[in-house]
N, CA, C and O atoms as a printed pandas DataFrame, in Angstrom:
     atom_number atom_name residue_name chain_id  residue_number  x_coord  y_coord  z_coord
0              1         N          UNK        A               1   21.982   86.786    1.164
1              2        CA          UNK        A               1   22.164   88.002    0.408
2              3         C          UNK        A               1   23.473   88.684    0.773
3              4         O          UNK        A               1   23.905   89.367   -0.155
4              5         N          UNK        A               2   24.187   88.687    1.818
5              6        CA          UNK        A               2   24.919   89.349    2.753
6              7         C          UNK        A               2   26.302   87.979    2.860
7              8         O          UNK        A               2   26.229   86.781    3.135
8              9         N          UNK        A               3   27.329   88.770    2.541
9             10        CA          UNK        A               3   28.423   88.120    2.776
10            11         C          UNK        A               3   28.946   88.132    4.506
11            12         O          UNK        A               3   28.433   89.053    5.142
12            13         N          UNK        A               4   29.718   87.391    5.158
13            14        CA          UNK        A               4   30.534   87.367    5.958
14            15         C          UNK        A               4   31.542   88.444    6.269
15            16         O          UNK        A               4   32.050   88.852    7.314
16            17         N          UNK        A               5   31.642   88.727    5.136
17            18        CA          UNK        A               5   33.198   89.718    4.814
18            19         C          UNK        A               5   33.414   90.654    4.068
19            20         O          UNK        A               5   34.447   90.822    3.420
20            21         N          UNK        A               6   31.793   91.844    4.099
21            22        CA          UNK        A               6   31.785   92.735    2.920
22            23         C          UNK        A               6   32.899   93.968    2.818
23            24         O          UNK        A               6   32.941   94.644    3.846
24            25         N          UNK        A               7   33.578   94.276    2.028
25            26        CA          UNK        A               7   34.497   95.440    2.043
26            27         C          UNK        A               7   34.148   96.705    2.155
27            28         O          UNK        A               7   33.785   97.322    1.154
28            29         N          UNK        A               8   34.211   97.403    3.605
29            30        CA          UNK        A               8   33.842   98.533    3.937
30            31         C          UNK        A               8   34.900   99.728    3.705
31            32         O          UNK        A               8   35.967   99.888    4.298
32            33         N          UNK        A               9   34.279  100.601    2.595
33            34        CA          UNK        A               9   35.029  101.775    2.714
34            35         C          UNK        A               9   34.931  103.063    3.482
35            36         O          UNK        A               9   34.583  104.035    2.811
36            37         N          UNK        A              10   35.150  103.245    4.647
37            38        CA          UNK        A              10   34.740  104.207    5.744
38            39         C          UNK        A              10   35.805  105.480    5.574
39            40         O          UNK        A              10   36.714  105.419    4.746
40            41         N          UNK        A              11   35.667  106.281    6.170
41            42        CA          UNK        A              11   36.080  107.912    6.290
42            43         C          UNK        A              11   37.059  108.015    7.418
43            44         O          UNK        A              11   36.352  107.680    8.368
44            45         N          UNK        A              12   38.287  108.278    7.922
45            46        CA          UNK        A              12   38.953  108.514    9.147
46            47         C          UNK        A              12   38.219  108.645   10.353
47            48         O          UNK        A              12   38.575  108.333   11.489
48            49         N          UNK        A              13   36.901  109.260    9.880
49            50        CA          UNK        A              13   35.839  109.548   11.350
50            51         C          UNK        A              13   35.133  108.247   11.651
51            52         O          UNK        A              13   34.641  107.940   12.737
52            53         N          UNK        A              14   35.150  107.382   10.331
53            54        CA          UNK        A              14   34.330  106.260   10.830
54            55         C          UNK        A              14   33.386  106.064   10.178
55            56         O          UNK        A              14   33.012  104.920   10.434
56            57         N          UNK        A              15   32.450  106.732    9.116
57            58        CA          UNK        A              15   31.577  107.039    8.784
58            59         C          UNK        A              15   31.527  106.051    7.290
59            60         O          UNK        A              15   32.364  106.095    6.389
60            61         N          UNK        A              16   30.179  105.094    7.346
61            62        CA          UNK        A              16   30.305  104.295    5.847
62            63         C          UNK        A              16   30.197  105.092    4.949
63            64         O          UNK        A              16   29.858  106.222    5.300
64            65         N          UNK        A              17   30.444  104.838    3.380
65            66        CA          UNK        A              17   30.775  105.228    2.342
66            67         C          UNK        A              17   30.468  104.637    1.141
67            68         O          UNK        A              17   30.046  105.261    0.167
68            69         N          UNK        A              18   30.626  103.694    1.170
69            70        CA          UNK        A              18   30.173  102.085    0.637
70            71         C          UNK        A              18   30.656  101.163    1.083
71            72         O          UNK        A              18   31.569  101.155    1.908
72            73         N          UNK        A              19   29.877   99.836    0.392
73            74        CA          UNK        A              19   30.911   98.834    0.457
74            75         C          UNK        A              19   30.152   97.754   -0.406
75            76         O          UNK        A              19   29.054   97.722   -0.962
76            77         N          UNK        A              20   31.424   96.710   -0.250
77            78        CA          UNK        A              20   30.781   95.762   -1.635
78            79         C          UNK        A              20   30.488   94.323   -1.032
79            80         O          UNK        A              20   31.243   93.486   -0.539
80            81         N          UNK        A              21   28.913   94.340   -1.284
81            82        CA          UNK        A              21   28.949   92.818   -0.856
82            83         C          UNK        A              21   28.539   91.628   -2.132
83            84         O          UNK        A              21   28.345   92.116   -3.245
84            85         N          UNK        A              22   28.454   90.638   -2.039
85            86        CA          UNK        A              22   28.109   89.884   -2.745
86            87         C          UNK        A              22   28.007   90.240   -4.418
87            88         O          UNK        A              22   27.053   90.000   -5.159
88            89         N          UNK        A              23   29.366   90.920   -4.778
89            90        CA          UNK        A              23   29.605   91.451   -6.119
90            91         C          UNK        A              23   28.629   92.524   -6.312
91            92         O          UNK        A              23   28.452   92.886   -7.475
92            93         N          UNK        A              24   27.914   93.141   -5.312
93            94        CA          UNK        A              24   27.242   94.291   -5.350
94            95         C          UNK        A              24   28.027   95.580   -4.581
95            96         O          UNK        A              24   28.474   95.498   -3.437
96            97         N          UNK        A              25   28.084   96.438   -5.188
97            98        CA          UNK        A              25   27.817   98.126   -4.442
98            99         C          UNK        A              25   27.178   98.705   -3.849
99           100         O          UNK        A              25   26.604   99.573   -4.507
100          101         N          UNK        A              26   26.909   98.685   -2.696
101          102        CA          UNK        A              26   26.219   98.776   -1.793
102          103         C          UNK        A              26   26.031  100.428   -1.666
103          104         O          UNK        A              26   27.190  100.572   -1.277
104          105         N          UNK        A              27   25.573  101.642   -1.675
105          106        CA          UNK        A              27   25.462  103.120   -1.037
106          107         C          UNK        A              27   24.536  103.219   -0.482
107          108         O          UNK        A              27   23.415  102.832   -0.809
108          109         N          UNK        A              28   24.932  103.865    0.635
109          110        CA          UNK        A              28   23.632  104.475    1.383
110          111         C          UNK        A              28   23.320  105.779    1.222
111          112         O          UNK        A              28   24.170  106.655    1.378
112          113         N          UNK        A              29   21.703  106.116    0.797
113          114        CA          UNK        A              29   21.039  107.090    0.529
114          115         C          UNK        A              29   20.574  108.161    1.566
115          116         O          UNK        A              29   19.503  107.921    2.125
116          117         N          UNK        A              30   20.909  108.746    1.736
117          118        CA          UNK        A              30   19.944  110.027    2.405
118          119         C          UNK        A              30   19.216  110.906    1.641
119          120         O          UNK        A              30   18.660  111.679    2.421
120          121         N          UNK        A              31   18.840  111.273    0.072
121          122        CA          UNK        A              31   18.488  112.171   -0.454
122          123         C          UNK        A              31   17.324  112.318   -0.039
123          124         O          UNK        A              31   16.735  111.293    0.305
124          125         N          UNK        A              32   16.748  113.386    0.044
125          126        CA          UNK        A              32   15.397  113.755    0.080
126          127         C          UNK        A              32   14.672  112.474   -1.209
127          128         O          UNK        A              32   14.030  111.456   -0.954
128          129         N          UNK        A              33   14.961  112.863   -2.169
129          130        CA          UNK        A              33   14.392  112.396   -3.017
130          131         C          UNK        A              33   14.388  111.348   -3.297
131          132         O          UNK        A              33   13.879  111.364   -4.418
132          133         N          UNK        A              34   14.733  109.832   -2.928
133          134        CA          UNK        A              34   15.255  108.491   -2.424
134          135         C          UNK        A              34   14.352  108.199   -1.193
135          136         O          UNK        A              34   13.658  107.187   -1.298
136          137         N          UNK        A              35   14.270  108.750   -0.311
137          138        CA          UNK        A              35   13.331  109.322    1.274
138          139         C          UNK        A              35   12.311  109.224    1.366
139          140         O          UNK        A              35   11.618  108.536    2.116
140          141         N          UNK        A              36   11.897  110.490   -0.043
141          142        CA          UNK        A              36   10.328  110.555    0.186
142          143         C          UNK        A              36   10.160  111.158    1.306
143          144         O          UNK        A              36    9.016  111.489    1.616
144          145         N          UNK        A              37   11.507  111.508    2.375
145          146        CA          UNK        A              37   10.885  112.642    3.338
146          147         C          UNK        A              37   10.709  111.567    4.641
147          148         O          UNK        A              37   10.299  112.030    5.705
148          149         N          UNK        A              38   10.923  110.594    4.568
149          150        CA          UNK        A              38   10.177  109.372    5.504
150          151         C          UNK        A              38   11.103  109.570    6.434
151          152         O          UNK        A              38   11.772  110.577    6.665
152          153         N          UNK        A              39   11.081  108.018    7.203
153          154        CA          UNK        A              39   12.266  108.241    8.679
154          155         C          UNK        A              39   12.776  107.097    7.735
155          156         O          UNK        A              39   12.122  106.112    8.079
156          157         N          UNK        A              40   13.418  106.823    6.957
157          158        CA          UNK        A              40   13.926  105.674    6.182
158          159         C          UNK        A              40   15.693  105.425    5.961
159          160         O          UNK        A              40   16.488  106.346    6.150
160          161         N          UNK        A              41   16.035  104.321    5.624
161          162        CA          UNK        A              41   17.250  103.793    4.977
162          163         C          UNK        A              41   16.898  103.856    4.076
163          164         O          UNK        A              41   15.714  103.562    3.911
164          165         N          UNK        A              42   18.003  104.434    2.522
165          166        CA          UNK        A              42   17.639  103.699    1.440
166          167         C          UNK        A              42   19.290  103.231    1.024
167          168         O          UNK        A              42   20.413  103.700    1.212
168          169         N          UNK        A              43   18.709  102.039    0.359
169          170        CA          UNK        A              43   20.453  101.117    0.072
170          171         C          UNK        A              43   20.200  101.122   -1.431
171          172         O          UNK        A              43   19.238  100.630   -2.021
172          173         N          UNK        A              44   21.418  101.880   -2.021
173          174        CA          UNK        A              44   20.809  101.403   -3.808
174          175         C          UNK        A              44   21.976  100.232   -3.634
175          176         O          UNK        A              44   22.875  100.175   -2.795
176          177         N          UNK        A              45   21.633   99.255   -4.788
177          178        CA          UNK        A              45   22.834   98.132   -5.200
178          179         C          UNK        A              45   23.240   98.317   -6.648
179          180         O          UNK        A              45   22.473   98.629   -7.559
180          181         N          UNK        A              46   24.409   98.109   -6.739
181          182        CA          UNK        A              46   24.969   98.924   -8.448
182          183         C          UNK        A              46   25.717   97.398   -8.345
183          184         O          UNK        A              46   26.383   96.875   -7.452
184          185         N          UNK        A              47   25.199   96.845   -9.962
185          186        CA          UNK        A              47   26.417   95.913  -10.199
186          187         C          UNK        A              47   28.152   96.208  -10.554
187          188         O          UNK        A              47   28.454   97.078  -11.370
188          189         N          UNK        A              48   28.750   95.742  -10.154
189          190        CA          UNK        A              48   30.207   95.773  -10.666
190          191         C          UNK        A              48   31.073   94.723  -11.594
191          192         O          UNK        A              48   31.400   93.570  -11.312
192          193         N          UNK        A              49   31.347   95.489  -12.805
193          194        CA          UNK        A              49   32.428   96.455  -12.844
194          195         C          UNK        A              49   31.338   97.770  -13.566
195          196         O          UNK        A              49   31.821   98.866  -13.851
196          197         N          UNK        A              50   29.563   97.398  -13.836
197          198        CA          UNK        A              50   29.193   98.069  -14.750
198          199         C          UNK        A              50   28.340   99.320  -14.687
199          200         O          UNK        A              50   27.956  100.234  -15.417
200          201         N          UNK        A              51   28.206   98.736  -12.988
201          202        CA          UNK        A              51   27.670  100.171  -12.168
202          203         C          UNK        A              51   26.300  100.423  -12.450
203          204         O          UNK        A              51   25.694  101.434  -12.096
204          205         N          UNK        A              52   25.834   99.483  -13.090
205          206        CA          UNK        A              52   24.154   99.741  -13.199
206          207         C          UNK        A              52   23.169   99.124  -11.823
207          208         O          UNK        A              52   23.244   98.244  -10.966
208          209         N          UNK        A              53   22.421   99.994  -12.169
209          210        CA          UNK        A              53   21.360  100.001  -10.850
210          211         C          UNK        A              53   20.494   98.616  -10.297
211          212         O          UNK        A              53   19.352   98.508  -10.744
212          213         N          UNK        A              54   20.859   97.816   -9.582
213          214        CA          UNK        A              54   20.354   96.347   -9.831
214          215         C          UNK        A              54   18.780   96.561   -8.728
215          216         O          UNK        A              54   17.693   96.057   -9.012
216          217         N          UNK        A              55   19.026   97.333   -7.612
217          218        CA          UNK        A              55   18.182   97.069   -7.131
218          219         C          UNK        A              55   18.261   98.325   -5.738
219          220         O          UNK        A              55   19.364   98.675   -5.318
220          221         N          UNK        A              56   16.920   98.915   -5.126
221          222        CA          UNK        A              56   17.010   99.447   -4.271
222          223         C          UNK        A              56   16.222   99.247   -3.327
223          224         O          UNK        A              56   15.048   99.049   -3.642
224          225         N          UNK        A              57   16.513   99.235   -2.171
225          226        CA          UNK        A              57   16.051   98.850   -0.527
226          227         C          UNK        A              57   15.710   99.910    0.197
227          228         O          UNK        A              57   16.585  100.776    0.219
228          229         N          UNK        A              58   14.393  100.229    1.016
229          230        CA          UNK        A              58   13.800  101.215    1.508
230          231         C          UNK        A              58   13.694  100.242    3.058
231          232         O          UNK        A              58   13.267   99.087    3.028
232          233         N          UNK        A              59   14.047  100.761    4.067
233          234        CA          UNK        A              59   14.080  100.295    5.741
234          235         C          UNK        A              59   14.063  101.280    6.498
235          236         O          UNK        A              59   14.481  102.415    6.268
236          237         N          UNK        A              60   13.513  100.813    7.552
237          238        CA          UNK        A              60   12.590  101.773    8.946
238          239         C          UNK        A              60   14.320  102.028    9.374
239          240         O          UNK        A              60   15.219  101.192    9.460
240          241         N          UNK        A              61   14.350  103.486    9.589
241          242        CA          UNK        A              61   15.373  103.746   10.231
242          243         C          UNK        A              61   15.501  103.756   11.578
243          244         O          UNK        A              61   14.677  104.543   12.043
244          245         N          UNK        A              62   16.136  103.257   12.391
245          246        CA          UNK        A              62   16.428  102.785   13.927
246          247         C          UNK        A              62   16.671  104.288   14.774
247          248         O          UNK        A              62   16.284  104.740   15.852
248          249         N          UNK        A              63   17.326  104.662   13.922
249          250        CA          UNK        A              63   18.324  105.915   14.916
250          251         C          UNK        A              63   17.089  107.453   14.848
251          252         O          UNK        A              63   17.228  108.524   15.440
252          253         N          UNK        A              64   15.578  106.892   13.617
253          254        CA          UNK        A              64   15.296  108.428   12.999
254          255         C          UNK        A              64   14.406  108.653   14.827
255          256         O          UNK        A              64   14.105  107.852   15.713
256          257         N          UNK        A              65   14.272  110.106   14.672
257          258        CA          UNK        A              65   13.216  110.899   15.677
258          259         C          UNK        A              65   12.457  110.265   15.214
259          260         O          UNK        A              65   12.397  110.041   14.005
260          261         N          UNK        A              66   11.352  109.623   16.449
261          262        CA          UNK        A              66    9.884  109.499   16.197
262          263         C          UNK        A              66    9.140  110.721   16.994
263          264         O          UNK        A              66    9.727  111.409   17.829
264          265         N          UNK        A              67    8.206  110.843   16.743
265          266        CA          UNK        A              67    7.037  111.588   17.642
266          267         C          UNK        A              67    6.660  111.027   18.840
267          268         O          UNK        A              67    6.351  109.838   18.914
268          269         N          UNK        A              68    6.657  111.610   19.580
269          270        CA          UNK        A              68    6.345  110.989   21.093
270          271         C          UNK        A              68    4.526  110.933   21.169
271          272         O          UNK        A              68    3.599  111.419   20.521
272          273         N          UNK        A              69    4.643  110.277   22.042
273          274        CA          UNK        A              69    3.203  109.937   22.092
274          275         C          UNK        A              69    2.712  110.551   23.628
275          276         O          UNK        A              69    3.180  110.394   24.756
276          277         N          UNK        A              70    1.612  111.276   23.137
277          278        CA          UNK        A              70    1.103  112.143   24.462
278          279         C          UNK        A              70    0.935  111.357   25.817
279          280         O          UNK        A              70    0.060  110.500   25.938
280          281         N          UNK        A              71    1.536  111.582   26.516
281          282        CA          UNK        A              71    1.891  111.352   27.950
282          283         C          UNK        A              71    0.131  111.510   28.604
283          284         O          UNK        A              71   -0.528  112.478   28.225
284          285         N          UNK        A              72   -0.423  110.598   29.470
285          286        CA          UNK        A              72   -0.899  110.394   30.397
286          287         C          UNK        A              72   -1.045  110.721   31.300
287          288         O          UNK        A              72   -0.460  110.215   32.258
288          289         N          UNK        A              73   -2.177  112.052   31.459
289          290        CA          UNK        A              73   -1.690  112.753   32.946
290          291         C          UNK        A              73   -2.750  112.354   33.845
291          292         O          UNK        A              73   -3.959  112.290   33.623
292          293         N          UNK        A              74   -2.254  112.159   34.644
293          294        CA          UNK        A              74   -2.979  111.350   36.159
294          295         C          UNK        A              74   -3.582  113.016   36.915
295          296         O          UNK        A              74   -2.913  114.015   37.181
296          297         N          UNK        A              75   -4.801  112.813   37.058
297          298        CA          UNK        A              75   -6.162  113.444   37.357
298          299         C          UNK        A              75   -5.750  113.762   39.392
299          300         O          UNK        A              75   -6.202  113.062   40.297
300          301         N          UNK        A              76   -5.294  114.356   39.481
301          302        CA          UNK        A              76   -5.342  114.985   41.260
302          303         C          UNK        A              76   -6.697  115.310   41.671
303          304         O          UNK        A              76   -7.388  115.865   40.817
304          305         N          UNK        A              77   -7.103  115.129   42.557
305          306        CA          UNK        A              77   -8.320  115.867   43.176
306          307         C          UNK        A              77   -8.428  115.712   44.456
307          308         O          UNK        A              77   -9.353  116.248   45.066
């Protein structure tokens, strides 16, 4: 699915923007509304030159806050 050599268009800070792989347009989503609110990636793919919507990708985000899980407290007596 994924080229070797996709063309990344990044920001002076570094930050992706798009990029094009495999004759696709790749953006990454943050909208709420794309989200659903979740801890998620969403990747839409737009064909080129015609920019229509080919397909969109929803993934567990790595970097989101999870909830911690209540700690174990060991009983003194």
């Amino acid at each position: 699915m994924y080229s070797d050599n996709p063309l990344d268009i990044r920001c002076p800070g570094g930050a992706l923007h798009f990029r094009v792989v495999d004759g696709l347009l790749e953006i990454r989503c943050n909208n709420k509304t794309c989200t659903e609110g979740d801890s998620v990636v969403v990747y839409h793919h737009y064909s080129l030159p015609e920019l229509e919507l080919v397909r969109t990708v929803r993934l567990q985000d790595p970097f989101a806050r999870r909830p911690r899980s209540p700690r174990s407290r060991k009983e003194t007596r």
